[in-house]
Backbone atoms as SQL, in Angstrom:
CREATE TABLE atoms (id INTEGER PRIMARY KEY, chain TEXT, resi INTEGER, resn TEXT, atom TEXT, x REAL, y REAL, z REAL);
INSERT INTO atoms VALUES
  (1, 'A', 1, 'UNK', 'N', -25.846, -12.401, 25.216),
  (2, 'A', 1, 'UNK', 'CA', -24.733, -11.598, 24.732),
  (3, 'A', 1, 'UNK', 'C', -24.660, -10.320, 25.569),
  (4, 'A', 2, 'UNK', 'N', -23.959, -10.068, 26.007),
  (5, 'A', 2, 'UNK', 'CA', -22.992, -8.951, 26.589),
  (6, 'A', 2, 'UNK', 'C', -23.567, -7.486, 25.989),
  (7, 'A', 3, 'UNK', 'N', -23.878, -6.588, 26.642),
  (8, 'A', 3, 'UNK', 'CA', -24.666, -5.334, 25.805),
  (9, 'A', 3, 'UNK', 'C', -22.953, -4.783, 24.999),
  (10, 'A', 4, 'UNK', 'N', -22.122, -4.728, 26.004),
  (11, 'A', 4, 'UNK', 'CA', -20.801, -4.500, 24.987),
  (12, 'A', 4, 'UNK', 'C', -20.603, -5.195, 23.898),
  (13, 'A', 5, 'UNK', 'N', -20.529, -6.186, 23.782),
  (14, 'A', 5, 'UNK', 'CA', -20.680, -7.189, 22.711),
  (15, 'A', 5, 'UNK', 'C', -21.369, -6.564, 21.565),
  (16, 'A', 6, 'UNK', 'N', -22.902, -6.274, 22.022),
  (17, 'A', 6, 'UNK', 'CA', -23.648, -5.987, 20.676),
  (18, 'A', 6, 'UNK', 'C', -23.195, -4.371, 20.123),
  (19, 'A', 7, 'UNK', 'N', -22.674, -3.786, 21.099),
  (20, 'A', 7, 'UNK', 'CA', -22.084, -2.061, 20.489),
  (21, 'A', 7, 'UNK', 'C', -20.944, -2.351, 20.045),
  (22, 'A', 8, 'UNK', 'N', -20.069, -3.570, 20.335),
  (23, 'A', 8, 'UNK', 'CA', -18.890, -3.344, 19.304),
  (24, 'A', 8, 'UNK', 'C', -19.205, -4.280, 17.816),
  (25, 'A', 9, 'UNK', 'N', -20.477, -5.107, 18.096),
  (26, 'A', 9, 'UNK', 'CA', -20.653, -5.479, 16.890),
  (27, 'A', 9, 'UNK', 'C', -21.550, -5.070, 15.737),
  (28, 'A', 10, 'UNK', 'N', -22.196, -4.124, 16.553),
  (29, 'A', 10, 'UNK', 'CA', -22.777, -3.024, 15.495),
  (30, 'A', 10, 'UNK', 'C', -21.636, -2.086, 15.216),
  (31, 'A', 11, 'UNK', 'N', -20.518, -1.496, 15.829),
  (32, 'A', 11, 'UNK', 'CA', -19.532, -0.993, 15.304),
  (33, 'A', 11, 'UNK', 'C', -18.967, -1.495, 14.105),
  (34, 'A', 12, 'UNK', 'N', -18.617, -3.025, 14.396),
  (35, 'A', 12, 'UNK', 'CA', -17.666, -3.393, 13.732),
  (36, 'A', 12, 'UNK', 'C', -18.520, -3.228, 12.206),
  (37, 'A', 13, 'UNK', 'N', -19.800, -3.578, 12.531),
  (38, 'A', 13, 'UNK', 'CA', -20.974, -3.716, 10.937),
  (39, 'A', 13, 'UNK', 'C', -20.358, -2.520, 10.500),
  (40, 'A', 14, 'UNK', 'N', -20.805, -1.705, 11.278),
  (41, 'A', 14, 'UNK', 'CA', -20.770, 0.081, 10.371),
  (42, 'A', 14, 'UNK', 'C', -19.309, 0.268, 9.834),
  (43, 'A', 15, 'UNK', 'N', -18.010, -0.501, 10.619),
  (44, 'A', 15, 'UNK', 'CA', -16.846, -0.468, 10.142),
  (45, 'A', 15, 'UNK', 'C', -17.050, -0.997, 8.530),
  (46, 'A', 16, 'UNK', 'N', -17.176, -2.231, 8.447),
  (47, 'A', 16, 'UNK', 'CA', -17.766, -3.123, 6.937),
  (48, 'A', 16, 'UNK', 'C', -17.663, -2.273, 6.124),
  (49, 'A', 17, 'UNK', 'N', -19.240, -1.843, 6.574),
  (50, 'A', 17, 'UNK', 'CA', -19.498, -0.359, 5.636),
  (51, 'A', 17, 'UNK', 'C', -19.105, 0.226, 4.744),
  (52, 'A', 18, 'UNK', 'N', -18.269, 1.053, 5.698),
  (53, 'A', 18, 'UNK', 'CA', -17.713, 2.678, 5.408),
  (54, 'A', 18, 'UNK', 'C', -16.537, 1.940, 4.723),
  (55, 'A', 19, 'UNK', 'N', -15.695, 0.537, 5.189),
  (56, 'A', 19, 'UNK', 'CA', -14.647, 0.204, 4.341),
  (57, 'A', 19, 'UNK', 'C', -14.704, 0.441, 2.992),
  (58, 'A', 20, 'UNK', 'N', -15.848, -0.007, 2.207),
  (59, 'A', 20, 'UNK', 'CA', -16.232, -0.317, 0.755),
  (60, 'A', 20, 'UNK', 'C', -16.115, 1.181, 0.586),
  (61, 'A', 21, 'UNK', 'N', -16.635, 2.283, 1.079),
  (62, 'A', 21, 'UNK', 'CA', -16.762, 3.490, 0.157),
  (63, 'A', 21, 'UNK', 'C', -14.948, 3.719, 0.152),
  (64, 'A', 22, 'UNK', 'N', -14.330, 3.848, 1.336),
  (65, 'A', 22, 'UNK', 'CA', -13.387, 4.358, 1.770),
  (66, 'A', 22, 'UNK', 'C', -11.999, 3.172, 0.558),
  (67, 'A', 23, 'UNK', 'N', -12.959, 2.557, 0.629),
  (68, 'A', 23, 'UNK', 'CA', -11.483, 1.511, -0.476),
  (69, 'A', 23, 'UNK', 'C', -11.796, 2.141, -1.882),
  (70, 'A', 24, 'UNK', 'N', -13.094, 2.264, -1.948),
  (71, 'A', 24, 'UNK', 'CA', -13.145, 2.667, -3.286),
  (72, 'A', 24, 'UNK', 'C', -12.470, 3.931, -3.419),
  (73, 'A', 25, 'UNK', 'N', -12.523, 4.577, -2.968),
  (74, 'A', 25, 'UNK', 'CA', -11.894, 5.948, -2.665),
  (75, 'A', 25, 'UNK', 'C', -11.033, 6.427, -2.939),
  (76, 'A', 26, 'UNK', 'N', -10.386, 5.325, -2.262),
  (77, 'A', 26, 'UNK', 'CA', -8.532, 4.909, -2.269),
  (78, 'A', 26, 'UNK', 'C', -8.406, 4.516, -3.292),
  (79, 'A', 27, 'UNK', 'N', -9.187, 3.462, -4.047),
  (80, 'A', 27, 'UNK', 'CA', -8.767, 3.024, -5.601),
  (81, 'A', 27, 'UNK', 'C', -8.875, 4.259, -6.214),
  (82, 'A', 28, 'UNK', 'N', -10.327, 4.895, -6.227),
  (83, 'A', 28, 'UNK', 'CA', -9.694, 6.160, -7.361),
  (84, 'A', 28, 'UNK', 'C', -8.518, 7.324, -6.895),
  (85, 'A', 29, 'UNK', 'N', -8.046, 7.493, -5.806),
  (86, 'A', 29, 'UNK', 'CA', -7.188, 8.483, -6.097),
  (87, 'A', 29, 'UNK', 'C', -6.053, 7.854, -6.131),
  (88, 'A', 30, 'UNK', 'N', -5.649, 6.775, -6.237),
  (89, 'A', 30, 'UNK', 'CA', -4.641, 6.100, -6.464),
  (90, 'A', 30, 'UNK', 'C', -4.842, 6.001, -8.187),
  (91, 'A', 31, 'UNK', 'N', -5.521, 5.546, -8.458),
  (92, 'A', 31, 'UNK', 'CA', -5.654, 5.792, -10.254),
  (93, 'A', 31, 'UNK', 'C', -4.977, 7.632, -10.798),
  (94, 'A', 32, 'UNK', 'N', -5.525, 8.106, -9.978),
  (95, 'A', 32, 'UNK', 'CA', -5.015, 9.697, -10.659),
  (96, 'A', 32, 'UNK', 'C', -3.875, 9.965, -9.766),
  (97, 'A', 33, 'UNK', 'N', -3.399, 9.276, -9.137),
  (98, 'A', 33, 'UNK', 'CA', -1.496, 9.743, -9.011),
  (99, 'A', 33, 'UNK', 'C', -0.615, 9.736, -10.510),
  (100, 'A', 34, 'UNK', 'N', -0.744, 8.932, -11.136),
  (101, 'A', 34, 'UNK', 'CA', 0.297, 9.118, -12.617),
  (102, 'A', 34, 'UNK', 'C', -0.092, 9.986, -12.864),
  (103, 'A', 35, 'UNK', 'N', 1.324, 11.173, -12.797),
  (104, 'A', 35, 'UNK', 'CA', 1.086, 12.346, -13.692),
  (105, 'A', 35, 'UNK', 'C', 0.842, 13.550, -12.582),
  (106, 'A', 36, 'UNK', 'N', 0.339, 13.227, -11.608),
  (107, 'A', 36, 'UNK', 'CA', 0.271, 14.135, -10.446),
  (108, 'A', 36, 'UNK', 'C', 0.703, 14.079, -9.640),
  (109, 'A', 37, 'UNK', 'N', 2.182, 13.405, -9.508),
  (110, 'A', 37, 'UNK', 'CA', 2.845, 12.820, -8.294),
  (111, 'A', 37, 'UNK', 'C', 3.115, 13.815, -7.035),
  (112, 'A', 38, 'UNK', 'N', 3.518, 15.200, -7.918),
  (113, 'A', 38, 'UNK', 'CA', 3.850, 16.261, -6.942),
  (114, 'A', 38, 'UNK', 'C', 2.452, 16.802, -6.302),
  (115, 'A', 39, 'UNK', 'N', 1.222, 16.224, -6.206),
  (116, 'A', 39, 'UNK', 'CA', 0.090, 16.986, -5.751),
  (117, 'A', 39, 'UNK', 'C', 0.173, 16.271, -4.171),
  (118, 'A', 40, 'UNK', 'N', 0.774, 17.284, -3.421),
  (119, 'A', 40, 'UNK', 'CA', 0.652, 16.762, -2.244),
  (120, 'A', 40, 'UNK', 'C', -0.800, 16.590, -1.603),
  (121, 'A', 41, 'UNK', 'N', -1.262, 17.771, -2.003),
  (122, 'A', 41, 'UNK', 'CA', -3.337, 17.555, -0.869),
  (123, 'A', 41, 'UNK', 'C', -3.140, 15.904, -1.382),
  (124, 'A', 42, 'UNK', 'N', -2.915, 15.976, -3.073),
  (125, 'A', 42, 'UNK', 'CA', -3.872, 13.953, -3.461),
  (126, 'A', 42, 'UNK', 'C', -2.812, 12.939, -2.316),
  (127, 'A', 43, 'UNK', 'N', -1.830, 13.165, -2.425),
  (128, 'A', 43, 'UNK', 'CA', -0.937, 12.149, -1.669),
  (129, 'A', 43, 'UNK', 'C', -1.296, 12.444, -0.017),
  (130, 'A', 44, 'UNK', 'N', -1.872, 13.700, 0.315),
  (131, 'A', 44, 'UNK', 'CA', -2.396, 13.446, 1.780),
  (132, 'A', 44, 'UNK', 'C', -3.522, 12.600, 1.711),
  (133, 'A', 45, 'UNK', 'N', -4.582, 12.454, 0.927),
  (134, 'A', 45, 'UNK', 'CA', -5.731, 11.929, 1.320),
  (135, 'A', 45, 'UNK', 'C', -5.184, 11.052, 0.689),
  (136, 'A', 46, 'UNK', 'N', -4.211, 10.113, -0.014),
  (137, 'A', 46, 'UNK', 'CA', -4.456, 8.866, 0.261),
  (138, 'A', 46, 'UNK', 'C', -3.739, 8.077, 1.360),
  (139, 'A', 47, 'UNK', 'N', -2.765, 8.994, 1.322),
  (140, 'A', 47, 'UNK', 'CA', -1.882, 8.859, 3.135),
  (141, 'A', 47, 'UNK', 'C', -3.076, 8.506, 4.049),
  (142, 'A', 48, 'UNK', 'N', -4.279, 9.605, 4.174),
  (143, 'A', 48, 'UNK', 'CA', -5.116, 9.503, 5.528),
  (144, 'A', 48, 'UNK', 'C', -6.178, 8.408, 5.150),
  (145, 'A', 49, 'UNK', 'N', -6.022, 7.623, 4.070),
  (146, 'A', 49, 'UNK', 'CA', -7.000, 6.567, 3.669),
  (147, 'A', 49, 'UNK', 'C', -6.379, 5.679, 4.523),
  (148, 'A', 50, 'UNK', 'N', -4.721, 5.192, 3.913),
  (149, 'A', 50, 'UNK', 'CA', -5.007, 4.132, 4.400),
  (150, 'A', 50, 'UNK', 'C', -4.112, 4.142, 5.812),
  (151, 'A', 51, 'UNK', 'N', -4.003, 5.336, 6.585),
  (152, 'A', 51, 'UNK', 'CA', -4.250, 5.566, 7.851),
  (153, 'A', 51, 'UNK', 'C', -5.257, 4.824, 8.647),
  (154, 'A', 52, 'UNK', 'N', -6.201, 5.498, 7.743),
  (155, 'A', 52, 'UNK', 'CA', -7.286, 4.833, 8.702),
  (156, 'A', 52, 'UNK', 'C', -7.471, 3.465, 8.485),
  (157, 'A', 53, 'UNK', 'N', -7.019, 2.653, 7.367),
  (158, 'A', 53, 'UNK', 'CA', -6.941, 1.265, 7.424),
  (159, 'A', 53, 'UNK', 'C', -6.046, 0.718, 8.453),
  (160, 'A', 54, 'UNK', 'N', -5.169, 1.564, 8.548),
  (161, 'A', 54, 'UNK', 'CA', -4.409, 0.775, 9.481),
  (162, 'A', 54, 'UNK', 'C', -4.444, 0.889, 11.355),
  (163, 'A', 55, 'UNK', 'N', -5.036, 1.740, 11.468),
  (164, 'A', 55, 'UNK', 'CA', -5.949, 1.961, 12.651),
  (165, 'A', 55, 'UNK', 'C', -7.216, 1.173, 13.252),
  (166, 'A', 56, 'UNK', 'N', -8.010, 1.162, 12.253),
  (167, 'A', 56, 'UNK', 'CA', -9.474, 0.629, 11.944),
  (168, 'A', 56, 'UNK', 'C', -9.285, -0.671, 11.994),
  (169, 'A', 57, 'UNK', 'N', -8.450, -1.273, 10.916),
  (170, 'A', 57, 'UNK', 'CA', -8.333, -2.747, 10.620),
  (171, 'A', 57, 'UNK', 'C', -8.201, -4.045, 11.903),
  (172, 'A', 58, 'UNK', 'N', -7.132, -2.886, 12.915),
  (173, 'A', 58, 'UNK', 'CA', -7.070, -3.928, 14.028),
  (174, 'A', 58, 'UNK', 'C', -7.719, -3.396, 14.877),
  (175, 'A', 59, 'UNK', 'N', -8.562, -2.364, 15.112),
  (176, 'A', 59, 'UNK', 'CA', -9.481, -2.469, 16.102),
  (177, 'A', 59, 'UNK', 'C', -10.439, -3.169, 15.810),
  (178, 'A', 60, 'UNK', 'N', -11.285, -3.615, 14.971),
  (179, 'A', 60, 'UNK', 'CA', -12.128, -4.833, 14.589),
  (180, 'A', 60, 'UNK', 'C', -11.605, -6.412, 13.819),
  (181, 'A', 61, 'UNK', 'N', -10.399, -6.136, 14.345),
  (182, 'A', 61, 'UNK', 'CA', -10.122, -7.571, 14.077),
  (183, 'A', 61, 'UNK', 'C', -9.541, -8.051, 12.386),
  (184, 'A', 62, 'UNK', 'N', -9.330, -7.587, 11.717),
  (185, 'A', 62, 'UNK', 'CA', -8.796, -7.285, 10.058),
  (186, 'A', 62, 'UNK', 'C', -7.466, -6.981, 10.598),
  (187, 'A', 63, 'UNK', 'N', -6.449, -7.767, 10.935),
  (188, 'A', 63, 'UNK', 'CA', -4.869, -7.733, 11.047),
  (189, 'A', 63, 'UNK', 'C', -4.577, -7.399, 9.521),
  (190, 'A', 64, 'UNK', 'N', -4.833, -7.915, 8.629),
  (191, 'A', 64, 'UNK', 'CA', -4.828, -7.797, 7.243),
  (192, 'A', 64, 'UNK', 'C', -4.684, -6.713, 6.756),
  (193, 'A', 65, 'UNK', 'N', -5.850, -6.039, 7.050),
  (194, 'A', 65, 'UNK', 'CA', -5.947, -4.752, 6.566),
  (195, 'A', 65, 'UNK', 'C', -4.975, -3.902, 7.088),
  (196, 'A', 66, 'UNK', 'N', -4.762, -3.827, 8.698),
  (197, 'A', 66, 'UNK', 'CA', -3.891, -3.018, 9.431),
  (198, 'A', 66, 'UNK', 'C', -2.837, -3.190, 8.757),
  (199, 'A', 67, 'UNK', 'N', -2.065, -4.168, 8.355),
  (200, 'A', 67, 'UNK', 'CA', -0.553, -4.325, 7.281),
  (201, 'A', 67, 'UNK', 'C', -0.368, -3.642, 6.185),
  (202, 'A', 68, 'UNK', 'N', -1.704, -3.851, 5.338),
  (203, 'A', 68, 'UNK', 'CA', -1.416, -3.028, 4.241),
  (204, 'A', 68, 'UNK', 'C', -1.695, -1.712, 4.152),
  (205, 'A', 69, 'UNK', 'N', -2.408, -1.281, 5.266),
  (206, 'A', 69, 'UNK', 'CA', -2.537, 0.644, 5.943),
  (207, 'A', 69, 'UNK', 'C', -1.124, 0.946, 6.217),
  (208, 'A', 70, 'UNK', 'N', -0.543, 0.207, 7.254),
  (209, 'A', 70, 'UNK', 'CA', 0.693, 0.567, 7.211),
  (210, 'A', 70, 'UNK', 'C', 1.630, 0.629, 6.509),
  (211, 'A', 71, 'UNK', 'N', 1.493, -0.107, 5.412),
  (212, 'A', 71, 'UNK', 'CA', 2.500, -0.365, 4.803),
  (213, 'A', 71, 'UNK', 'C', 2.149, 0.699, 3.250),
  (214, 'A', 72, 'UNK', 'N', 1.100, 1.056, 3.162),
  (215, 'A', 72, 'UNK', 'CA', 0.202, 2.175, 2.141),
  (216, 'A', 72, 'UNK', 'C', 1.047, 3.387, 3.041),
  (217, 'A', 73, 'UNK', 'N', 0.751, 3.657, 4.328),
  (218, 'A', 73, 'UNK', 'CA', 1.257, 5.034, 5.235),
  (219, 'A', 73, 'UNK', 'C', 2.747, 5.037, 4.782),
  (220, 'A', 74, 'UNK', 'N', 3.279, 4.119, 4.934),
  (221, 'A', 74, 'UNK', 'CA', 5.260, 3.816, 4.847),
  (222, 'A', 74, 'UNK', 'C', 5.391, 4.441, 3.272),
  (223, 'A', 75, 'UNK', 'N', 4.883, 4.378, 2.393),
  (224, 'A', 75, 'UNK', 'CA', 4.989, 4.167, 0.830),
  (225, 'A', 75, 'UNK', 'C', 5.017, 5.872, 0.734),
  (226, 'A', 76, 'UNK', 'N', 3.654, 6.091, 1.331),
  (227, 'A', 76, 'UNK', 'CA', 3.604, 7.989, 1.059),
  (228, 'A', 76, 'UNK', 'C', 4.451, 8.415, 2.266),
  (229, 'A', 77, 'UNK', 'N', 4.884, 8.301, 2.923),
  (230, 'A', 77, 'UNK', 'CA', 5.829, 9.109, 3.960),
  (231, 'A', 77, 'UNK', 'C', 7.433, 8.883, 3.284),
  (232, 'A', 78, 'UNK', 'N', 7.761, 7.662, 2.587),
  (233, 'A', 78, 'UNK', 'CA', 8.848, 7.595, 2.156),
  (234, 'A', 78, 'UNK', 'C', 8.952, 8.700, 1.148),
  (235, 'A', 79, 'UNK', 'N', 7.935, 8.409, 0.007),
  (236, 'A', 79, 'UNK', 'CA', 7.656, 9.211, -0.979),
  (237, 'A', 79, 'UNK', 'C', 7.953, 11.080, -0.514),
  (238, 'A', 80, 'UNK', 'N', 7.165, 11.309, 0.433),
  (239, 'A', 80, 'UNK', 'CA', 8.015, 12.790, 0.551),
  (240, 'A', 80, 'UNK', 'C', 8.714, 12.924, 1.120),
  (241, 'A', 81, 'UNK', 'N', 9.664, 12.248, 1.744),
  (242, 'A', 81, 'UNK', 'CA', 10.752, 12.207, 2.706),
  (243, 'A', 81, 'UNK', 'C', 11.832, 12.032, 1.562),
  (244, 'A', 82, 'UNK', 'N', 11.578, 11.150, 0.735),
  (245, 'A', 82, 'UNK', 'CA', 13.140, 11.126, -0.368),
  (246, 'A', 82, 'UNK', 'C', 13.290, 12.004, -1.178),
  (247, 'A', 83, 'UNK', 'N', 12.014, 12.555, -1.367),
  (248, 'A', 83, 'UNK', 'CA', 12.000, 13.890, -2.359),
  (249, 'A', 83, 'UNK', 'C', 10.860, 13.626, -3.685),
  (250, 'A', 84, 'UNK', 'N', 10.152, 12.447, -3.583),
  (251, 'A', 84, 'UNK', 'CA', 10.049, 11.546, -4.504),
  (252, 'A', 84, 'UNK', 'C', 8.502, 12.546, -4.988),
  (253, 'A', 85, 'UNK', 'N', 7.981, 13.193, -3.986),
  (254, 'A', 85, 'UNK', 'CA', 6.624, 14.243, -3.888),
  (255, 'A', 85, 'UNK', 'C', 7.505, 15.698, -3.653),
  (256, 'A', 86, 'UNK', 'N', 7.388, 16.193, -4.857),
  (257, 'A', 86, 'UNK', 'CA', 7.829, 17.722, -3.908),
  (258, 'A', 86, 'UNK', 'C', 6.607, 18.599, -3.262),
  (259, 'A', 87, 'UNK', 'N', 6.964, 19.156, -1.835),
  (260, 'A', 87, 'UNK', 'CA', 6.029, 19.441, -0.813),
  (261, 'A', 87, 'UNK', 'C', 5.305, 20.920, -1.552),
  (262, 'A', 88, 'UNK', 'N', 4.382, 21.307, -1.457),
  (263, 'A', 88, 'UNK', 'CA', 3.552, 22.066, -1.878),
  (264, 'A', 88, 'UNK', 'C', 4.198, 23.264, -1.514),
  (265, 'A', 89, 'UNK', 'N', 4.568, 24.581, -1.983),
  (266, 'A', 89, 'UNK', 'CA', 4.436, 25.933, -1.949),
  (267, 'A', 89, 'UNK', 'C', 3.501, 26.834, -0.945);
């Protein structure tokens, strides 16, 4: 095996990883949006969650994941673009 080989596949491990904390993450601050819709910081960090899913996902090979990052990113950018989040003070 290819020494590149084994650094992107110890990458990709540590990717695994960090997914599980980083989903969980995303599940809870997605649980505490009802009721806090206008909290923009919460709607940034879950914006930059699944950012990074959708970044991450296809650099190790998870097309999957990259769809629903993007399509998580599309949801909160619509959201303050229609007015649907009012932007913080």
């Amino acid at each position: 095996m290819h020494e590149w080989q084994k650094k992107f596949d110890n990458l990709r491990s540590q990717f695994l990883e960090r997914s599980q904390e980083r989903l969980e993450a995303l599940r809870v601050l997605i649980e505490h949006l009802p009721g806090r819709e206008n909290d923009m910081n919460l709607l940034k960090e879950v914006r930059q969650l699944f950012h990074w899913c959708a970044g991450s996902g296809g650099v190790y090979g998870f097309e999957e994941v990259t769809k629903c990052g993007l399509s998580g990113e599309e949801i909160c950018d619509r959201s303050i673009s229609e007015g649907l989040i009012a932007p913080a003070d």
